[in-house]
N, C-alpha and C positions, 0 to 999 in steps of 0.2 A: 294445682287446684283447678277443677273446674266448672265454668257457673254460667250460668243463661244470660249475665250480660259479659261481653267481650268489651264494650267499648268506652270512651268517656272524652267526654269535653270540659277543658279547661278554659275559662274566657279570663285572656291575659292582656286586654288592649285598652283598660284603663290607664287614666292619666294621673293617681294617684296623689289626686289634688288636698286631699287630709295631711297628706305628709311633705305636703312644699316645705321647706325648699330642698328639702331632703333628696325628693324622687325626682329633681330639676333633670340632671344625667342618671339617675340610678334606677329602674324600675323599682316599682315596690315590689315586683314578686321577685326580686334580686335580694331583698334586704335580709340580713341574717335570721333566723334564730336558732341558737345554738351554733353548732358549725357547718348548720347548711342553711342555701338560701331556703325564704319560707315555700317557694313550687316546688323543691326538691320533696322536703315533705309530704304534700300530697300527692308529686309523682311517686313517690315510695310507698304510700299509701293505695295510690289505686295499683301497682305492680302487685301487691302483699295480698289483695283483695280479689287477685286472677285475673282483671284486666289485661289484653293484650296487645291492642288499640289507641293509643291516647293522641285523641289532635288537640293544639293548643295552637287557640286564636289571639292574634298580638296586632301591634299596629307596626307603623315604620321603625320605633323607637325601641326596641324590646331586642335587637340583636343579642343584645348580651344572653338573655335567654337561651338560645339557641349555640351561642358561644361555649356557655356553660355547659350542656348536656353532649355536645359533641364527640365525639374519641377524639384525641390526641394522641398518637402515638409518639411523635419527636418528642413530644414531652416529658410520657412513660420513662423511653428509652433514654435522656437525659439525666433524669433525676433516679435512674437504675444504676447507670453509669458511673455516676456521684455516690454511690452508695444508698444515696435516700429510698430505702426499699418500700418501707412504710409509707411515705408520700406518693410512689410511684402508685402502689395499690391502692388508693385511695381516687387519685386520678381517673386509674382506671375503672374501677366501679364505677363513680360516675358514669363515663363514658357508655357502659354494659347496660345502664338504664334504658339508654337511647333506644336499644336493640331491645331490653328484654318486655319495655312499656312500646315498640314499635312507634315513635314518637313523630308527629308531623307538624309542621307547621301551615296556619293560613291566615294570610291578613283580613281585618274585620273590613268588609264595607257593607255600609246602609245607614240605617238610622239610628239616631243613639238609642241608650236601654241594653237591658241584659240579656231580652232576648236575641237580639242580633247575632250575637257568637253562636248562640245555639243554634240559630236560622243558617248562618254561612256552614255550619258544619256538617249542617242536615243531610245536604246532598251528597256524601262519602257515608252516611250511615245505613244506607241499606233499610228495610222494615225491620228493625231492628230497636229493643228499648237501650236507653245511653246513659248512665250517668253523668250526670254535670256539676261539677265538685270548683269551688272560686280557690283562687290560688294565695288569698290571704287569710286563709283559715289553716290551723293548727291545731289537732286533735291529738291527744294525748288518751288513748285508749285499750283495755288489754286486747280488745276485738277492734281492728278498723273499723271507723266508721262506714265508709264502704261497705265494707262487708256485713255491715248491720245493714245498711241498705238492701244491700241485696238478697239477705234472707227474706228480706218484707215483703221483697219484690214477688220472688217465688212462691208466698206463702199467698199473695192477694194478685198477680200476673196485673199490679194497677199501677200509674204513677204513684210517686213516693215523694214525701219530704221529710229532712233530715229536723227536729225538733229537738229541744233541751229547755226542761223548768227554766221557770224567769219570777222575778218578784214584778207583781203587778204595776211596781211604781214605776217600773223599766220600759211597762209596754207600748210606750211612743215612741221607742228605738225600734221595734221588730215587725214586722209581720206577724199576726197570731193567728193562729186557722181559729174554725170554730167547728169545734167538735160534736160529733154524732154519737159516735159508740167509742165505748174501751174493750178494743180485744184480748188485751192483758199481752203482758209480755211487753209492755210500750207501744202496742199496735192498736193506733187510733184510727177509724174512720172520720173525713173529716167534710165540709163541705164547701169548704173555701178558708180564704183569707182575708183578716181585714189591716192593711197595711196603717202603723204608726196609731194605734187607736189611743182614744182618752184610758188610764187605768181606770177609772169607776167602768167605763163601757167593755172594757174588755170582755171578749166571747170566750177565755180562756187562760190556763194561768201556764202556754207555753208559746214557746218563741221559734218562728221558721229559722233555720239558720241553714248558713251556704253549703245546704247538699241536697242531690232531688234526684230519680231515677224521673226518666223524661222516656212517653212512647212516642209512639207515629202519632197517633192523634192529637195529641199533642202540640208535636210538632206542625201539625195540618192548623190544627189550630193558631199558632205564630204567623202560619202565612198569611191566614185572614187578616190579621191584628195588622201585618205588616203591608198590605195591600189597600187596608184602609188609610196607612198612615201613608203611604205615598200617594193617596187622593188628598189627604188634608193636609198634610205636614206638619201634624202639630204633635204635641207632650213625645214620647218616648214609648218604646217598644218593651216591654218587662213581662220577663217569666214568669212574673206569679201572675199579671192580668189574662194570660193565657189559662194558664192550671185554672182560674177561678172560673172562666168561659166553659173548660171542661168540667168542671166538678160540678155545672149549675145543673148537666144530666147524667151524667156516671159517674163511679167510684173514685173516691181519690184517697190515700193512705199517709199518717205520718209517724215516724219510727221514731220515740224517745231514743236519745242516741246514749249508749252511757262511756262515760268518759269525759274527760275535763277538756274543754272548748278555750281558745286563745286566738281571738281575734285580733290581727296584726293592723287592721286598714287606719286607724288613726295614731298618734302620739301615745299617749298613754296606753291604750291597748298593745303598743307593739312593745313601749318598753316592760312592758307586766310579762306579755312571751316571754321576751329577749332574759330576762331578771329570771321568770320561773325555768327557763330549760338551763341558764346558767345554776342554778340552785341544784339543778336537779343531776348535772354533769358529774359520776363518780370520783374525777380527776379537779375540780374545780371547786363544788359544791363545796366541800369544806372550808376551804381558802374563804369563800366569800362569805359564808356563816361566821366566819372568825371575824374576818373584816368590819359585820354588819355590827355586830357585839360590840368591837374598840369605838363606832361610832357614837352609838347608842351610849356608850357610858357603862355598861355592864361588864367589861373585861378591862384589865391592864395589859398595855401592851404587854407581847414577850421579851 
């Protein structure tokens, strides 16, 4: 496949503080759902989406990350050796991501905020637009999100944000743009964001969620943001106060994404992941459908 964006940034250098004491030694972009960790996921998802580029910003603590996606061949070769054919290939893919997502790593330094990872990564992107896709979202979709993204992109050459319907009562949880036009097809012009609003004030009845094609100006944009904060040192550096800086004179775009969203970043969100991709496993799924019955009271054991 190929597409007018090659690149993407992954910001992996939170401290994963919703899910202490869980992610104490464990990163949260480590933590399962299904039988992969949830970065796996969206590394698989921007590979599927023609990405060919993916840098992922982490801090000191995120090895395992990088553990993870490595090739191993002693290992391959091991567990070949042993027979285990199936485990060996399994391995190995993994590893194949490494190469086929061209996968980098760089440590985050500056200020805190989201925009930061995109700021550190900026300088390896060329004039070039990027997607920035957060590594505890889990998208369940016949079309990548990504890839939804990126249709919008070529269709409007603007920054992009990834949106999904919300009930209003929800919208102090999200960022919600505020909408201009419907281009149909899910493609909204939009003209900002108003993060965590009252539901009566809401400017609209959807919700920014973790994905955004990001351009240079953009990006130019961050540096201001960032340049002022290391004059004052105060609040945090975040991607959307950037987009909202650019959308207050140029276009800005958001793509209803369709597909089922599974946000992993707190307790309850991740076990609902964890619970629906278990559900959903043709090998497993059953088993636990049975299970849930003998609980409930609805079946006799067998």
């Amino acid at each position: 496949m190929t597409t007018t964006i090659r690149r993407a940034v992954i910001p992996a250098a939170g401290l994963g503080s919703r899910l202490l004491p869980l992610t104490k030694a464990i990163p949260k972009e480590m933590l399962p759902v299904g039988d992969k960790p949830v970065i796996e996921h969206t590394v698989r998802e921007l590979i599927a989406s023609g990405i060919t580029d993916i840098t992922i910003v982490v801090s000191d603590n995120k090895d395992l990350i990088q553990r993870h996606f490595r090739p191993n061949p002693a290992l391959v070769d091991q567990l070949r050796a042993a027979g285990k054919e199936a485990y060996a290939d399994a391995v190995e893919e993994v590893g194949e991501l490494s190469r086929a997502g061209h996968i980098t790593y760089l440590d985050q330094h500056g200020p805190y905020g989201n925009g930061t990872p995109v700021l550190n990564a900026a300088r390896n992107l060329g004039d070039e637009p990027v997607l920035v896709l957060w590594p505890d979202d889990v998208f369940v979709a016949e079309v990548p999100r990504a890839q939804q993204l990126i249709k919008a992109y070529e269709a409007t050459s603007c920054p992009v944000l990834a949106l999904m319907p919300m009930d209003r009562s929800e919208a102090q949880r999200y960022g919600v743009p505020v909408v201009k036009e419907d281009l149909g097809g899910g493609l909204l012009r939009i003209t900002g964001l108003v993060e965590k609003p009252d539901p009566a004030t809401a400017p609209s009845d959807y919700a920014a969620i973790g994905g955004y094609v990001i351009t240079p100006a953009v990006i130019e944009e961050l540096r201001r943001q960032t340049a002022r904060w290391y004059e004052h040192r105060t609040g945090e550096v975040y991607l959307t106060d950037a987009i909202n800086a650019y959308a207050a004179e140029r276009a800005v775009y958001g793509q209803v994404i369709r597909g089922r969203w599974y946000d992993t970043g707190n307790p309850l969100a991740y076990l609902t992941a964890q619970f629906a991709a278990a559900l959903a496993d043709p090998e497993y799924g059953p088993e636990l459908r049975r299970l849930a019955e003998l609980n409930d009271g609805s079946a006799e054991p067998a």
